[in-house]
Structure formats: structure tokens, C-alpha cells
N, C-alpha and C positions, 0 to 999 in steps of 0.2 A: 553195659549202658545203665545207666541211673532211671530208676522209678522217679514218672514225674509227681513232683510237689504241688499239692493242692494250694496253691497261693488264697490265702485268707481276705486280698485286695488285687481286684485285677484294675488293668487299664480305662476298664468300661466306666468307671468310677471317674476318672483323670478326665476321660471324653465328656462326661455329662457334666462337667464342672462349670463349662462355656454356656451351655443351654441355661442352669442355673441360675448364673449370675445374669445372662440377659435376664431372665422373666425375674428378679427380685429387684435388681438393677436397672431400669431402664435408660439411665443416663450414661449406663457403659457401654456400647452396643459393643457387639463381637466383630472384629474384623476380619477380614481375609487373610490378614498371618496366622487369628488364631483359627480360623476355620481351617487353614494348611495346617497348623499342627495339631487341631485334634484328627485331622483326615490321615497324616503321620502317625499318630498314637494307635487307630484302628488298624491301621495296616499290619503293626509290630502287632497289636493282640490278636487281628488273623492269623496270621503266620504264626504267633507262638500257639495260637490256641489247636493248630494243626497237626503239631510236630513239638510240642512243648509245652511252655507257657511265657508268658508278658505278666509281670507282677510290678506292682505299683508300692515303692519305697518311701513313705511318708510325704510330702511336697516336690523332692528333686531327685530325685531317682527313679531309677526303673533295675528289674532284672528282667532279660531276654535272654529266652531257653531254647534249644532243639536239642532235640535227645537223637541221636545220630550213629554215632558208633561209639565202641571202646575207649576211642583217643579224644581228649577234650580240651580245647581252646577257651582260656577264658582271657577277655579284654574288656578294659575300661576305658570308655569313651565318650564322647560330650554330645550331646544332642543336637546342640548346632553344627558340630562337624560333621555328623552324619547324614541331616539333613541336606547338607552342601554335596553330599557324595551320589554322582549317577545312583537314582534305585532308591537312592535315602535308605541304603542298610548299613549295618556299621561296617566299617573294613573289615572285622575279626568274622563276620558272617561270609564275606568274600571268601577268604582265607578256608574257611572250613569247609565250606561249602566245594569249593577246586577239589579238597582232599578229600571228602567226605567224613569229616571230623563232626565230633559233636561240639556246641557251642552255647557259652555262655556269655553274656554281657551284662558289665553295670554300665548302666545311663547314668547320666548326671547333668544336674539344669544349672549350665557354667561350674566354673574354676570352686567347688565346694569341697573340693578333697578329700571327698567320701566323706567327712567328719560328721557324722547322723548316727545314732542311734539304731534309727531305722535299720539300716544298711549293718551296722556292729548286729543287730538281729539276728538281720537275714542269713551273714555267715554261721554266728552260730549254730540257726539251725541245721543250715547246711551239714554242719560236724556233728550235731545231735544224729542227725537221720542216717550219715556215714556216706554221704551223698558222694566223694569224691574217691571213697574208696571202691567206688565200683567200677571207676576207668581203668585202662592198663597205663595211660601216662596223662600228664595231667600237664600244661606248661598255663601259664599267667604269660601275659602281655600289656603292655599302656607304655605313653610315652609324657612327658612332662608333668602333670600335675596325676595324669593317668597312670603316669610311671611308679610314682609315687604310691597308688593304690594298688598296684599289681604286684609290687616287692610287700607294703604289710599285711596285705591281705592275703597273702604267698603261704601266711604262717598255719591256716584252714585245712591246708595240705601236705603236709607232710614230704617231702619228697619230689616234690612238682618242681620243674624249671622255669625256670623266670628270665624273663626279656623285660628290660625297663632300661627306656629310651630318655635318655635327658632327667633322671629321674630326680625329685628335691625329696632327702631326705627326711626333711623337717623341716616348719618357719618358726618353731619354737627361738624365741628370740635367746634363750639360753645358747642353742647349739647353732643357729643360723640367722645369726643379727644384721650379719654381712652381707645376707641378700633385701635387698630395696623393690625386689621387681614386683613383689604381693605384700603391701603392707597393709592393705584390708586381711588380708587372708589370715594374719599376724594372731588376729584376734580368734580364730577357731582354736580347741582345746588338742596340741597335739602330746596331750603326756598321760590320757588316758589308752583306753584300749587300741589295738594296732595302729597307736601313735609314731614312734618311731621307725621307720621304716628298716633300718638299716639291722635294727635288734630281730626283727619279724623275717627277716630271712634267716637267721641261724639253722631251722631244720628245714630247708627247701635241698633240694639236689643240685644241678647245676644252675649260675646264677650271672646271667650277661648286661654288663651293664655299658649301655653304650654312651658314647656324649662325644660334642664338639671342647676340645682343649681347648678351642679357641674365645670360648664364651666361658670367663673366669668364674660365673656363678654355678654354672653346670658342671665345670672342674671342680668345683669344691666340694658340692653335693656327691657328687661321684666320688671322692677321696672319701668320703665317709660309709662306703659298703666296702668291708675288707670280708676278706674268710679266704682261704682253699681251696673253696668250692667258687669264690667269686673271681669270674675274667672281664676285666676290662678291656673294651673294644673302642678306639678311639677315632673318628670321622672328622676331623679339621675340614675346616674351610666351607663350612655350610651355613654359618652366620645363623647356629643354634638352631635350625629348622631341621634336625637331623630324620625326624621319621617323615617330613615332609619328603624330603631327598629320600631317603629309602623306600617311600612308596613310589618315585615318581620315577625311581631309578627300576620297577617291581623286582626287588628285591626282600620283601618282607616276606613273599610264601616262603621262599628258599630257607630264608632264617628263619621262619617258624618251622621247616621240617626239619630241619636238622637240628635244634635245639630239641625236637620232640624223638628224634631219633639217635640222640644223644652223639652226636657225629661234629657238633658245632665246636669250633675250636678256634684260635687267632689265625691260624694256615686257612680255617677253609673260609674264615670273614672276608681275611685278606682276598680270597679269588671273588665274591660275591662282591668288594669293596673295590674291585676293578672296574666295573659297573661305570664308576663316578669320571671313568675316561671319557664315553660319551655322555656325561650326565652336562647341557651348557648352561647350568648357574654354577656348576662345580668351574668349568672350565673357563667361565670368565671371571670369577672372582680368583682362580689361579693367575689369570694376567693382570687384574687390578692390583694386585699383591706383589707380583715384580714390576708393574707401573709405577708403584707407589713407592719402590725403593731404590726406584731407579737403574735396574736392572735390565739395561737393552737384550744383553747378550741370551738371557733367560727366556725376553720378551720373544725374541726371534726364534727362540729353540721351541716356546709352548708353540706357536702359531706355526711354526710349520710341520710342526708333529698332528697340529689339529687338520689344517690344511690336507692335510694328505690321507685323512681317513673320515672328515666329516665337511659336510657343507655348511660350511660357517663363512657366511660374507663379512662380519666384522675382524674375525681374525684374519680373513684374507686380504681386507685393506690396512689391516694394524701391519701385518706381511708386507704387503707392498711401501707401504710408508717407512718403514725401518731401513729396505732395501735400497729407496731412494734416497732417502739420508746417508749412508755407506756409498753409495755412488757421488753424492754431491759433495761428501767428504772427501773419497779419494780423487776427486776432480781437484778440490782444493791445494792439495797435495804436491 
């Protein structure tokens, strides 16, 4: 386990920031969202200040720490998401916490792409102090813009496995012109330090990179981590919400131990990625998709495979409807 780090800036600073501005401000008062989220920020500096630390990253970041065991979990994740989550702890905390893993997390206040200084620091020092070479495994996790900082940030580690869900390699409009969906984002500097993501994985160990084929910007992104060491894991039919689906299928601890136990492979996804049988946004965007191509005979086949192992009243009237069209056909007959 890792000696914890004296953070130079803790969260207490973030919390007193509201009190501030009222008493200098008084034409801004403090609302109930922000009184929710500095009562949020205290929470994380309890808990880290118990088992860790909550350290405050320039304006939009945060690091949350528990020093736990050998094996350590690091994910990057949004504030808002987290807040959204029973407990308001990040998922990667869930996760570790089930295994009793140690954990880290970068915060981040919205879609900022880690691109701070701040945050370039904070790893540094991380690698100054040898802070990661004191676990026996180490994996990185995040999924979209998350993803993206848990593959260059991957680079801190040497050897560490990497999970990166949807991940965008870059918005450098040099290498990724083609994506439209962040053109604010366009404007952050991605050609300095752990800029490219795809270069920042060369010395990690193994490296999963998951994505919907079916969303042509995440295919693209995804074609641009190549190596060896890197397997592509592909999830269609999720309409790009891939770790939403993966968590809501819970399937995310399984993939976090077996990436950490070095066992993860496209055979054992593939049994994890069975899941998505009973998963029903999986299973009805499977029947919009032979709806849509006019495909009865497939229509009939999803629905009574569903029919027969889940309770699903839409696929059992999509069932009956088909049924009675075959009947009113061969009546015609």
C-alpha cells in the first residue's frame, strides 16, 4: 500500500469558497444546489481524510484517495455523475470497496478532459514519490471523455491495465476533425503533455478498449489504439451508452477483476457480454432493428426467445401481433 500524500490543497478550501463569496457578494446568495454540493465535497474530505485523502486540483478537479490494500483501482469520473449515484460515491469506490481494493479517483467539474496543469502535476508527483509502485497491480478505468484520461494518464504507470470505455483518443482537429460531438472541447491544448492518448498507452500492460461499432465516432476513436497488448472489445447495440449498459447490466466489478487478475480476454467478455440477454434496452433496440428492416421472421424469433425466459409484456404483444397476422394470412390463403 502507498504512503498517503500530504496534499498541499485539501477540499476544505473548495467548501469555504460558498461562505466567501456570500459574505463579499451579497447579491449572489448561495443556493441549495450549492449548499448540496459543498455538503458533497465535505463528505469526500471525511471519508478521504479517514482512509486517505480528498485533494483539490486547481478549479475542476479533485483527487479521492483510500489507501486500502495492494491492488489499486484508479477511475476518472464527473462530479455530476457521481453525484446522480445512490451514496453520491463514484462507482470506482463501489468497485473497490466489494473487493476491498485501494482507490483512487480524478474528479472533474464536467467534460474538461483532464487538460489542467493542475491535474499534469499531480501525476507527476505521483511518479516523483513512486506512489504506484508500491501496489502489486495497478489497472486505470473511465469511459468517454473519462476514457480518454485513464488510457494518457495510463502512461504514470508503467505496466498497469487499462479499461477505457468509449474512449476519444484526441479532439486535436489534426487527428480527429471528424468528430462534431465536442467542438467547444476542440479548443483545449491536446498536443502537449498526456495529450494523445493512444501514444500514452505504449508502456501499460494489458489494454481493453471497449466501444459501440455502432456509433461511427467511437469506432473511429477506437481504431486509433493499436499495439499487442491492445484488445478490442466490441458492444453493438447500445446507442453509444456502453458503460451505462455495463453498469446497469453489473457487469463492471467482473471486468474490473479479471482485467486486475490478468484473466480478461475476448472468451471471457464474451461470457460477461451474455448479460445483455436480459439487459431490455439491449433487447428492444434488438427488435427496433429487425422492425426497422423489415424483418418479421427475426421479429418472431427475438420475441419468443424473450417470451420465454423474461417477462416482457411488449415483446409478448409484438408475439401475439405477428401471430395473428400469420393466421389472418393463412385464412386468406
Amino acid at each position: 500500500m502507498s504512503d498517503t500524500l500530504s496534499p498541499p490543497q485539501t477540499a476544505d478550501v473548495a467548501i469555504k469558497v460558498l461562505a466567501d463569496a456570500a459574505a463579499t457578494n451579497t447579491s449572489t446568495p448561495v443556493t441549495p444546489a450549492d449548499e448540496d454540493r459543498a455538503n458533497w465535497l465535505a463528505l469526500l474530505d471525511q471519508i478521504g481524510d479517514e482512509a486517505g485523502y480528498f485533494e483539490q486540483l486547481g478549479s475542476q478537479h479533485w483527487a479521492f484517495f483510500l489507501d486500502e490494500d495492494p491492488t489499486l483501482l484508479v477511475t476518472f469520473e464527473q462530479a455530476d455523475d457521481i453525484r446522480a449515484r445512490p451514496g453520491q460515491m463514484p462507482l470506482g469506490h463501489d468497485i473497490a470497496k466489494e473487493k476491498g481494493w485501494s482507490h483512487l479517483c480524478i474528479i472533474a467539474d464536467g467534460d474538461t478532459y483532464y487538460r489542467d496543469p493542475r491535474v499534469y502535476g499531480y501525476f507527476d508527483r505521483l511518479v516523483d514519490d513512486a506512489f504506484f509502485e508500491d501496489f502489486d497491480a495497478v489497472l486505470f478505468m473511465g469511459a468517454g471523455v473519462q476514457g480518454y484520461a485513464a488510457a494518457a494518464f495510463s502512461v504514470a504507470a508503467p505496466g498497469a491495465a487499462v479499461i477505457a470505455i468509449s474512449p476519444r483518443a484526441t479532439l486535436s482537429p489534426d487527428w480527429a476533425s471528424w468528430d462534431k460531438r465536442s467542438l467547444k472541447s476542440r479548443k483545449k491544448d491536446f498536443t502537449s503533455r498526456y495529450g494523445y492518448a493512444p501514444d500514452m498507452i505504449d508502456g501499460a500492460g494489458r489494454v481493453f478498449i471497449l466501444h459501440d461499432p455502432d456509433v461511427a465516432e467511437d469506432a473511429m476513436h477506437a481504431a486509433l489504439f493499436r499495439g499487442d497488448h491492445v484488445t478490442h472489445l466490441r458492444c453493438p447495440r447500445l446507442a453509444g451508452r456502453v458503460d451505462w449498459a455495463l453498469t446497469h447490466m453489473q457487469v463492471m466489478s467482473p471486468l474490473a477483476q479479471s482485467a486486475i487478475d490478468g484473466t480478461l480476454t475476448r472468451t471471457s467478455f464474451a461470457q460477461l457480454w451474455r448479460g445483455r440477454r436480459n439487459f431490455g434496452p439491449y433487447l428492444r433496440a434488438l427488435l427496433t432493428q429487425a422492425q426497422a428492416r423489415g424483418r418479421i421472421k427475426m421479429e418472431k424469433a427475438i420475441c419468443q426467445n424473450v417470451v420465454t425466459r423474461l417477462n416482457a409484456p411488449k415483446f409478448r404483444k409484438r408475439l401475439a401481433d405477428i401471430l395473428a397476422a400469420e393466421v389472418e394470412a393463412s385464412l386468406k390463403d
